[in-house]
N, C-alpha and C positions, 0 to 999 in steps of 0.2 A: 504494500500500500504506500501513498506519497508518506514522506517523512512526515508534514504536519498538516496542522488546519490551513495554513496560510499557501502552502503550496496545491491543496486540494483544491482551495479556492479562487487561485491563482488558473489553475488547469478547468473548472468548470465555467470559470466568464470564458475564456479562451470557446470554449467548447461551446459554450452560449451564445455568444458571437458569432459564430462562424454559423449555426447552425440558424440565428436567426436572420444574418443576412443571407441564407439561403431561401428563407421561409419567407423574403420579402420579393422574390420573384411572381407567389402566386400559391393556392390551395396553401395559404394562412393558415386557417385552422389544423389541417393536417399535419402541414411540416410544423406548425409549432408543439403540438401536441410531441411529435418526432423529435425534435429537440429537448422536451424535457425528459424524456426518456433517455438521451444519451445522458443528459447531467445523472439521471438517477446511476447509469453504469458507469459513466465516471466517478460515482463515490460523491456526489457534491455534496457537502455538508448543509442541511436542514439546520434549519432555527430551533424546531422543533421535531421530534420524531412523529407520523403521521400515528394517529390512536381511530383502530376497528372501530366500527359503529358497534358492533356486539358481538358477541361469541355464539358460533349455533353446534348444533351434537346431531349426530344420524347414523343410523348402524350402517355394518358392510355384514360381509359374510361370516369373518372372524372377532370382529369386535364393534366396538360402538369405538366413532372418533370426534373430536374437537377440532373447529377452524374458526378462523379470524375471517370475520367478513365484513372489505372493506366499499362503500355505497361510489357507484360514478358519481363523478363531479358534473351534474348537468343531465342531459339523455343519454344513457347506455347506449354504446355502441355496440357493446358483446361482454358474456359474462366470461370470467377466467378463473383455471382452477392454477393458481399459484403452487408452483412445489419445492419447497427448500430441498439445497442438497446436504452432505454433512455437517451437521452445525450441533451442539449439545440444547444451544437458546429454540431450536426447532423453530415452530411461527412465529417466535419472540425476537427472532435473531435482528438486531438492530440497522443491519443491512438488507435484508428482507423486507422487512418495517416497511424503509425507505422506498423499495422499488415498489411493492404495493401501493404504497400512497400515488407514486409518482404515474403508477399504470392507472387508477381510480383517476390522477388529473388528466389524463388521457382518454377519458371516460370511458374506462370496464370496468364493472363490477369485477371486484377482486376477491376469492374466494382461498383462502392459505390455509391448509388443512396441517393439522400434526402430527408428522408421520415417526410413530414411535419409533423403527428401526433405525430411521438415518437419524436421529438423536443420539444413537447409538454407534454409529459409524459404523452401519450395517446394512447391505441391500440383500431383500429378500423379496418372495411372493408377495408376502404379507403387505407391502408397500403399492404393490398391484391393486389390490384389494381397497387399500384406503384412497384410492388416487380415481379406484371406479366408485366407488360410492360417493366421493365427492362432484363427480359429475353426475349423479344421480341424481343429489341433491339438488344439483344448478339446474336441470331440468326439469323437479318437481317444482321448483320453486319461482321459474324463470322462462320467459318465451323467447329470449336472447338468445342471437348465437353464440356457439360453447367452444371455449379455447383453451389449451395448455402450455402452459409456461413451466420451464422442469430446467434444473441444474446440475449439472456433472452426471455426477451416478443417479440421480431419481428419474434423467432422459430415459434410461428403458422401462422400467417398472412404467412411466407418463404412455412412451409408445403402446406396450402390451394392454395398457389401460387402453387407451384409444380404440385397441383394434379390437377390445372384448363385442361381443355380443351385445347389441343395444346401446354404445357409446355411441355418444352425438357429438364429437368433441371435433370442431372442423377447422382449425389453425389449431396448429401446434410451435411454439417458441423453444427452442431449446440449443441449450447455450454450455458449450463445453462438455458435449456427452460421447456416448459410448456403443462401438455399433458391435464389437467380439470382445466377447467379456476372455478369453482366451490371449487372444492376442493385447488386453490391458494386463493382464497378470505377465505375461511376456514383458511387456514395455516395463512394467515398473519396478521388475527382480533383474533385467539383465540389459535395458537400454535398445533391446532391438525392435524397428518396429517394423513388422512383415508387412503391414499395409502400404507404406511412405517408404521414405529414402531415408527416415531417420536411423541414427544409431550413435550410442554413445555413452557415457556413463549411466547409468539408473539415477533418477532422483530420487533420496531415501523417504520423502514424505511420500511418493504413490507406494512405495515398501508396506511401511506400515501402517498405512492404512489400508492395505491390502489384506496385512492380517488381522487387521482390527474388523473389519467386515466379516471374515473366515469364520474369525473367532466366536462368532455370537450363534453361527450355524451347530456348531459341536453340539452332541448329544449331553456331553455330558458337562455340567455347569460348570465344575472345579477345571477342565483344562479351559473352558470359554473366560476364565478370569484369570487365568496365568497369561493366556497368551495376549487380554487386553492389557493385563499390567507390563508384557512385556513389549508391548506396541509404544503405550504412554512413557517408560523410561527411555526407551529407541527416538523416538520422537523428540524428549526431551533433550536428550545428549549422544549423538548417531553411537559413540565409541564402549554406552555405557554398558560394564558388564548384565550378563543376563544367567550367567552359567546357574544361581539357585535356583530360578525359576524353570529353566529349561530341564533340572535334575526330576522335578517333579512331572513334567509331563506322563500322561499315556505316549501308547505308539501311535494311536490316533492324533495326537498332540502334533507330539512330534515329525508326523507326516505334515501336516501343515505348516510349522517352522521348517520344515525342508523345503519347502515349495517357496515361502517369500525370501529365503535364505539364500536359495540358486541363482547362481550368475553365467549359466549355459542357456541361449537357446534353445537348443536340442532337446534340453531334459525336462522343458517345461511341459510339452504332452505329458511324458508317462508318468512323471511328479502326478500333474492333478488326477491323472487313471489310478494313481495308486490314494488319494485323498479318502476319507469315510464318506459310503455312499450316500448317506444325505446332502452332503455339499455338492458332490456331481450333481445330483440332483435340482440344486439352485442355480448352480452355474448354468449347465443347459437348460434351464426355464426361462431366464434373464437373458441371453443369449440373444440378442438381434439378430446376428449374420445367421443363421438356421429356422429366420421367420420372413412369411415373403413379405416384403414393407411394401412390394407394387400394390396389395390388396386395401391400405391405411390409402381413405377415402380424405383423409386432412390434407389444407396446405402445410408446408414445413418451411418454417424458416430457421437454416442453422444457420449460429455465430461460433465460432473457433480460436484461439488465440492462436496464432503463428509457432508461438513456441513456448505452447502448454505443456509443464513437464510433467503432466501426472496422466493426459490422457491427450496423445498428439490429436491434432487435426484431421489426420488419415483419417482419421473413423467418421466425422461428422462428411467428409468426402465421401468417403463409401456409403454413410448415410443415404444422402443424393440419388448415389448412382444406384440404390435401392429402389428409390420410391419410383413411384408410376411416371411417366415423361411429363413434363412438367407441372409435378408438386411439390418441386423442392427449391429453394433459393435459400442457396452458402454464401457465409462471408466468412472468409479467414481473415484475419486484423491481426497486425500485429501490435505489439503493445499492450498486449492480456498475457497474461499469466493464466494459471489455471482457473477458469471465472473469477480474476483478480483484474480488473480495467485501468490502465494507464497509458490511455492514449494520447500519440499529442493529433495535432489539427486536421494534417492529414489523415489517419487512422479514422478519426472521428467521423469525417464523411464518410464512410465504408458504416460507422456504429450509424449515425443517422440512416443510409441507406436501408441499412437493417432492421430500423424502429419504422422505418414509412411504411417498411413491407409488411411486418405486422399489423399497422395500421391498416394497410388496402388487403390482406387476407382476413383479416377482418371483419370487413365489410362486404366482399366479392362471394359470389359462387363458386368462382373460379378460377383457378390459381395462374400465376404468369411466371412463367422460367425466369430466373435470373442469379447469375454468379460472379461473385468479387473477391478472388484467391488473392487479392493484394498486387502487388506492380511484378 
């Protein structure tokens, strides 16, 4: 993130600017609305954080969930079901907050559900299930058209929701995600990424949170808190020993400390073949690249950071080249991080480009091709 407030503030007039002398050529409302939307992904610091009109509850299949629902500013253009990615603050998360607000002055009902797992730093079914029922809800509740906004890891669990049976969900947003959950556990144990051209050191945060996810899968509870405690000291200090914890493992355990441990490509198949079959289980469920995304009736707008180190580009590319011919429009930007935005001016055109389009699938039937891989 920028060092301070004053630099943030610095980079959102900037962003401001530019986005509003674009918005003074013509369709005003639109691009300005687009322009607040980049400030919200630039991180612009609010006066205040925007507060839910109220909190609503509605079962799913496995549980009953809580969301923050926040009202359009003006007439609804279309409802959205907002999806935080890893964060412990879950709907609370004060960046989250922000983009809600910022999408409500854009006028969508904004709809931010609490999804227990990724509190957890965990992607499971079970996130499928709260992400369908929250578009349930927006339907019971709502004659608007239904959209998804999803971040990092909650983009597949957001897709699989979309394509269930009875989703009405017809824009999808999704910003930093994940098309071969295979090939991310690849990327972030050993640097290679089979999709792109990438290759190179692993960054140790896609590491451990890799096994921080794992870890919640385990049948058995005592090794699922070994391996998150030894996720959170990894995370804290890359070099810090782990050997008491690791003594206590099962084999089961320790099959999955083998797997975020490895720094072979090669051995990343038979690693996860050899994992407890509940977790294959998940992994192939979550799986995008083994589901046809030609059949997801939604527009897709992906956004990408150039050189996201926890979950490259490649994927939200092959995203793309998934979906049906013309219902996808990619932007790679560089200047993000892993859904971490610090764009400068240029960039920003590329982030505006990307909020208008949201705003016209939006409102469209029908989706218009369009790709901005950057220069």
């Amino acid at each position: 993130m920028p060092k301070s407030s004053a630099s943030r503030g610095a980079r959102a007039a900037g962003l401001m600017l530019l986005c509003a002398t674009l918005a003074g050529c013509g369709h005003l409302e639109r691009w300005g609305s687009a322009a607040r939307l980049v400030a919200a992904m630039a991180d612009a610091p609010p006066e205040a954080l925007p507060t839910p009109a109220r909190e609503v509850s509605y079962p799913g299949e496995a549980r009953r969930y809580r969301a923050d629902l926040y009202p359009a500013a003006g007439e609804a253009r279309a409802a959205l079901v907002l999806v935080h990615g890893f964060t412990r603050h879950g709907k609370s998360d004060p960046q989250l907050r922000r983009f809600a607000g910022q999408l409500a002055q854009a006028r969508f009902q904004v709809l931010v559900p609490q999804i227990p797992g990724l509190t957890r730093f965990s992607v499971s079914r079970e996130d499928v299930d709260a992400i369908t029922a929250s578009l349930a809800f927006l339907a019971e509740h709502s004659e608007l058209r239904q959209g998804l906004a999803a971040i990092s890891y909650s983009v597949g669990p957001a897709m699989l929701a979309a394509m269930a049976e009875g989703a009405e969900a017809e824009f999808i947003l999704a910003i930093g995600g994940y098309h071969d959950l295979v090939e991310v556990i690849r990327f972030a144990t050993t640097g290679h990424d089979a999709l792109g051209a990438a290759a190179g050191a692993p960054n140790e945060l896609g590491r451990w949170l890799i096994l921080a996810s794992h870890a919640a899968q385990l049948p058995r509870d005592e090794d699922a808190e070994l391996l998150r405690r030894i996720a959170r000291r990894k995370l804290t200090a890359r070099w810090a020993d782990i050997s008491d914890l690791r003594a206590q493992l099962t084999p089961a355990g320790q099959r999955v400390l083998a797997l975020v441990n490895n720094r072979d490509p090669e051995r990343v198949a038979p690693l996860i073949a050899g994992l407890p079959a509940v977790l294959q289980r998940e992994i192939r469920a979550l799986d995008l690249a083994h589901r046809d995304l030609s059949t997801l009736q939604a527009c897709l707008v992906l956004i990408h950071g150039e050189d996201d180190p926890v979950i490259p580009p490649s994927h939200s590319v092959a995203l793309a080249a998934a979906a049906a011919p013309g219902r996808a429009r990619l932007f790679v930007v560089s200047g993000i991080g892993h859904v971490d935005v610090q764009p400068g001016l240029a960039d920003a055109f590329s982030l505006w480009r990307a909020a208008v389009a949201l705003l016209e699938a939006a409102r469209r039937e029908t989706c218009r091709e369009d790709t901005d891989q950057g220069p």
